[in-house]
Backbone as JSON Lines, residues from 0, in Angstrom:
{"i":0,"aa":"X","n":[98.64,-36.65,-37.52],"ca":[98.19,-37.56,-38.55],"c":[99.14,-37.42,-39.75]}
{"i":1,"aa":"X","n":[99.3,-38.4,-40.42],"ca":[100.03,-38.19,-41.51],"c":[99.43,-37.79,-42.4]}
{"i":2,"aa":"X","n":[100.52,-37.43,-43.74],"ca":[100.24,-36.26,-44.26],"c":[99.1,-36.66,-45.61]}
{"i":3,"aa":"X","n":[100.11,-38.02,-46.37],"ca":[99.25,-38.93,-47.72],"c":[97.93,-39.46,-46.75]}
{"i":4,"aa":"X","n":[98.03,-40.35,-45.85],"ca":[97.31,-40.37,-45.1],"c":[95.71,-39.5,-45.16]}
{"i":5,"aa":"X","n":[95.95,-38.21,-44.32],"ca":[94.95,-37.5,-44.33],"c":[94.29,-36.68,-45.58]}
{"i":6,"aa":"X","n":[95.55,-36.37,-46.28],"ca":[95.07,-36.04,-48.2],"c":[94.01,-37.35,-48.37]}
{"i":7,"aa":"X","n":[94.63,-38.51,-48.07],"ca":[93.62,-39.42,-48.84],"c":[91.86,-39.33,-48.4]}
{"i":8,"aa":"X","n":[92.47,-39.75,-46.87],"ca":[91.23,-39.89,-46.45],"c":[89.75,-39.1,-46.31]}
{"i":9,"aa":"X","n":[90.31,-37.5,-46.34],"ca":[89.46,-36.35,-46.98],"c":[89.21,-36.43,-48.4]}
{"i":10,"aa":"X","n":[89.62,-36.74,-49.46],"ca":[89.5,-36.81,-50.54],"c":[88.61,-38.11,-51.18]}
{"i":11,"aa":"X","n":[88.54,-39.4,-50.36],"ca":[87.9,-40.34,-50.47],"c":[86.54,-39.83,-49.82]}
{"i":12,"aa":"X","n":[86.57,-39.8,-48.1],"ca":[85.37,-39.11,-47.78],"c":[84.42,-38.02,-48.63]}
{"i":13,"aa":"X","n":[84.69,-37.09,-49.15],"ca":[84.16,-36.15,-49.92],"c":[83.88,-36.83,-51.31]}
{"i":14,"aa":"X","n":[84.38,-37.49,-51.87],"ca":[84.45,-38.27,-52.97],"c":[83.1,-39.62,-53.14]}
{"i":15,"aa":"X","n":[82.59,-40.16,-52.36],"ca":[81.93,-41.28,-51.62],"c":[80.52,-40.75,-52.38]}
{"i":16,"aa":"X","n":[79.88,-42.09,-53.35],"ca":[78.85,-41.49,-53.77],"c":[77.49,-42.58,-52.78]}
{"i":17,"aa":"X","n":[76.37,-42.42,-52.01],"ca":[75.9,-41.19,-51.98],"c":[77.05,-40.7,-50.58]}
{"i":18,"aa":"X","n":[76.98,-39.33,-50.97],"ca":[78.23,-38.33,-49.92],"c":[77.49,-38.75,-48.57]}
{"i":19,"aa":"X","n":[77.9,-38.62,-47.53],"ca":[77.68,-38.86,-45.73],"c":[78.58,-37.96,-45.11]}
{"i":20,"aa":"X","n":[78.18,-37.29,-44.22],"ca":[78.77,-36.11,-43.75],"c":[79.62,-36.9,-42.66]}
{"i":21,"aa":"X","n":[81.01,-35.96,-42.42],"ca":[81.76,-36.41,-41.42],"c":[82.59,-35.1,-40.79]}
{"i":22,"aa":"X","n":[83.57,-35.6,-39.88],"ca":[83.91,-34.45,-38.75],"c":[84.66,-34.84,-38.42]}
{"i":23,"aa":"X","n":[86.06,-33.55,-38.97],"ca":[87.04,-33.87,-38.3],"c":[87.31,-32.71,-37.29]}
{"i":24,"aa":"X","n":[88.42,-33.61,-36.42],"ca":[88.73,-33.13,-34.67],"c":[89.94,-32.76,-34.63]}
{"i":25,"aa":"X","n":[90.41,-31.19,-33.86],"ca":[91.64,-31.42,-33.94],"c":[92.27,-31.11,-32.4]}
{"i":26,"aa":"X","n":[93.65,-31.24,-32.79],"ca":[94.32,-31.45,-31.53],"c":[93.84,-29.95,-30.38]}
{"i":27,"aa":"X","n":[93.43,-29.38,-30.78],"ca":[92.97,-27.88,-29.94],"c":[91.75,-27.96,-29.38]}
{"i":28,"aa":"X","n":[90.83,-29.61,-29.89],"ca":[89.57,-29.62,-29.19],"c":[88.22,-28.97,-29.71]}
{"i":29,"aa":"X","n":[88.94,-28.21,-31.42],"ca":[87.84,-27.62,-32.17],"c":[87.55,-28.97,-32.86]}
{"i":30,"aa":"X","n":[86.73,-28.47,-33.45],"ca":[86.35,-29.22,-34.91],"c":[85.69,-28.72,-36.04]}
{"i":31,"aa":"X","n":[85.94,-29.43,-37.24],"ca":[84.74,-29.14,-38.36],"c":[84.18,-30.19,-39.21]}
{"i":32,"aa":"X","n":[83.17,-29.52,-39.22],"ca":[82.19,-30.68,-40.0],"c":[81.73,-30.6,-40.8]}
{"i":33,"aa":"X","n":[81.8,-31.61,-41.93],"ca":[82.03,-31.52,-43.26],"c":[80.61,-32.46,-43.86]}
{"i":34,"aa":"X","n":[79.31,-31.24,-44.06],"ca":[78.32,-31.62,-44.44],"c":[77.89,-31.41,-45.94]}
{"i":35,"aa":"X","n":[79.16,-31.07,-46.66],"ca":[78.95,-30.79,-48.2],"c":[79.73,-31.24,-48.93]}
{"i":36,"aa":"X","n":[80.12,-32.08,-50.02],"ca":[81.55,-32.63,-50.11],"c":[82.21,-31.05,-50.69]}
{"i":37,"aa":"X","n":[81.65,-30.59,-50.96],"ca":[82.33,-29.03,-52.12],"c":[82.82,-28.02,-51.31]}
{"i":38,"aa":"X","n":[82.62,-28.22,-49.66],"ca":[83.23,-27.68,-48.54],"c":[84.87,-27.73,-48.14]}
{"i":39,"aa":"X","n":[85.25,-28.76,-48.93],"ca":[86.44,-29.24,-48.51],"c":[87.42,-29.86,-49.02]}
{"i":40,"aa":"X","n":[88.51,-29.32,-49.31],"ca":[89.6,-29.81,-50.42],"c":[91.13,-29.88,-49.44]}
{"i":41,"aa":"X","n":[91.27,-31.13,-50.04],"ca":[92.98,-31.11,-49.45],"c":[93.97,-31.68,-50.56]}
{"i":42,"aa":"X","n":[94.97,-31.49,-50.36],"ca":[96.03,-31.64,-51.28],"c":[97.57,-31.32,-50.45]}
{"i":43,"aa":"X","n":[98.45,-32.48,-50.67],"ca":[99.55,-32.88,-49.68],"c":[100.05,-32.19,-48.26]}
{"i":44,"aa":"X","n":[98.75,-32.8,-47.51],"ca":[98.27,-32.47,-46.39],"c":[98.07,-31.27,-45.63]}
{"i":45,"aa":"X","n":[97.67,-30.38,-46.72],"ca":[96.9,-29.11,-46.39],"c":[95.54,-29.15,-46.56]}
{"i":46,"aa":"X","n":[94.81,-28.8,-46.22],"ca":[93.16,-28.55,-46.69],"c":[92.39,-27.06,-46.36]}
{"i":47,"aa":"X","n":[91.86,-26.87,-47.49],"ca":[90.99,-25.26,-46.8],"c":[89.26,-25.89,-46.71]}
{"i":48,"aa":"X","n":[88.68,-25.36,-45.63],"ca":[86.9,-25.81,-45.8],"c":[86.47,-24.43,-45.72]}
{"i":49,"aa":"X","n":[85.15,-24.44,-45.69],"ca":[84.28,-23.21,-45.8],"c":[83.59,-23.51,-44.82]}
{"i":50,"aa":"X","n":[83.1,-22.55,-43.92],"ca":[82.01,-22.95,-42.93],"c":[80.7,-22.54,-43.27]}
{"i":51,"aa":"X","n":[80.27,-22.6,-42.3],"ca":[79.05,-21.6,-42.78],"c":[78.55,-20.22,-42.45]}
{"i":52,"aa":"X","n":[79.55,-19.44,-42.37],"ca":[79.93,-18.28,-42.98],"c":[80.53,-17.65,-44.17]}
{"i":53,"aa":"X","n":[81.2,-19.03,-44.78],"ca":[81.73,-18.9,-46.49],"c":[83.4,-18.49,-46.07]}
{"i":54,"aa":"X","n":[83.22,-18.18,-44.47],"ca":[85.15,-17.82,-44.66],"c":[86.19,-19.35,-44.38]}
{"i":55,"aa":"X","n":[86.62,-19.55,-45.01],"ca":[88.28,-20.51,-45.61],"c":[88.53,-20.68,-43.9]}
{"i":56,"aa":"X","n":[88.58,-22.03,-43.69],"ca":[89.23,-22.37,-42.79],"c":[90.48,-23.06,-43.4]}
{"i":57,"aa":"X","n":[91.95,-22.39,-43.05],"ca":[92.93,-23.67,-43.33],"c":[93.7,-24.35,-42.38]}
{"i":58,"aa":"X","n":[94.13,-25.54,-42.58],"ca":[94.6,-26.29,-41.16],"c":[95.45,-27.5,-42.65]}
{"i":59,"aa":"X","n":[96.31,-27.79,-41.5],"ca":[96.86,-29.08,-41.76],"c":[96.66,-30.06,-41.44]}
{"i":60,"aa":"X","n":[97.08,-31.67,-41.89],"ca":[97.53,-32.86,-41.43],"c":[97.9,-32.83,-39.45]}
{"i":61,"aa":"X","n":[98.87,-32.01,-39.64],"ca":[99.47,-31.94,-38.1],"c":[98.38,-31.22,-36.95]}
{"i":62,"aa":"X","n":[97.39,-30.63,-37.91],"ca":[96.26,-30.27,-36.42],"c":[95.14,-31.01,-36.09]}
{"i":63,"aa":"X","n":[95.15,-32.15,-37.04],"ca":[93.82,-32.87,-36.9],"c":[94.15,-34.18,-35.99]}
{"i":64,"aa":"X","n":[93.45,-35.13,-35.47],"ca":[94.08,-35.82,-34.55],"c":[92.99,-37.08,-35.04]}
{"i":65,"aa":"X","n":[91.32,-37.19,-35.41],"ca":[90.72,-38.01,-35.74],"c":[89.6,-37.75,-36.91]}
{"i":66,"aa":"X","n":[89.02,-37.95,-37.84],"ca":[88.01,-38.77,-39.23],"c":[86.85,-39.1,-38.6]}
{"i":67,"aa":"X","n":[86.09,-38.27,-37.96],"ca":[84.9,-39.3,-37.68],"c":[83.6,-39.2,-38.46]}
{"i":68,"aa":"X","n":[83.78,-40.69,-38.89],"ca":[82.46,-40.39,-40.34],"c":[81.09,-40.37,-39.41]}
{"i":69,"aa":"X","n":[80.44,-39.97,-39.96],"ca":[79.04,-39.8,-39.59],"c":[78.47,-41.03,-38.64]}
{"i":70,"aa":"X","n":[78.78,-40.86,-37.58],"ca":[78.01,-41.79,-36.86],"c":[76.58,-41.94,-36.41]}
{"i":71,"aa":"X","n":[76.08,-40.84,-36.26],"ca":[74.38,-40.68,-36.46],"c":[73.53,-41.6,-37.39]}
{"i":72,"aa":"X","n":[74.43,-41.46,-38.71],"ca":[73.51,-42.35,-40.18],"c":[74.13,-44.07,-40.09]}
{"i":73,"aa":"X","n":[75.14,-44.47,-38.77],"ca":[75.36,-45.81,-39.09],"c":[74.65,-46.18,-38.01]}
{"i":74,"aa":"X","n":[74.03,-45.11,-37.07],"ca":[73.36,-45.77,-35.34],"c":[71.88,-45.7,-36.47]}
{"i":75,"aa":"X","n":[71.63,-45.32,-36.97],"ca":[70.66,-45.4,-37.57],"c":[69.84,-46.4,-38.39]}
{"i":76,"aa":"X","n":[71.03,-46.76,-39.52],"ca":[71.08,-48.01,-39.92],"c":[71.13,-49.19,-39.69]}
{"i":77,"aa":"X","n":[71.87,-49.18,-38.1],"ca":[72.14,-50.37,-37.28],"c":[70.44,-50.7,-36.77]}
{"i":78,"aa":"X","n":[69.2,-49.36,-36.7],"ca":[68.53,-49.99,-35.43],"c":[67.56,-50.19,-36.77]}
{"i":79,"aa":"X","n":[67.41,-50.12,-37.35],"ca":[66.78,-50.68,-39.02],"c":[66.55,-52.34,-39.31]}
């Protein structure tokens, strides 16, 4: 993923008032999921999150592969 790119798009996501949790995927098949916006900061395409253990996950731009916003709260909204 690119680098402005993924700075942005974490920074908008977390930013989003009211906040909606989302999850990103990376190329290794892990993931994390980002249910707090105060979990997660990036800046020219680095980012550190916290899990929920409180220890710093850091990863780059180059390990993430997809953004997936909360799809639970839009299947939700859809059957509304």
């Amino acid at each position: 993923m690119d680098s402005e790119y993924f700075t942005d798009t974490v920074n908008r996501l977390c930013d989003r008032r009211p906040f909606r949790p989302f999850t990103l995927r990376f190329n290794d098949g892990c993931h994390f999921e980002v249910d707090n916006p105060h979990t997660l900061t990036a800046k020219n395409g680095l980012a550190v999150g916290f899990g929920l253990s409180g220890s710093p996950v850091w990863f780059d731009h180059d390990a993430v592969t997809k953004v997936e916003e909360d799809l639970a709260s839009a299947a939700g909204s859809a059957e509304e």
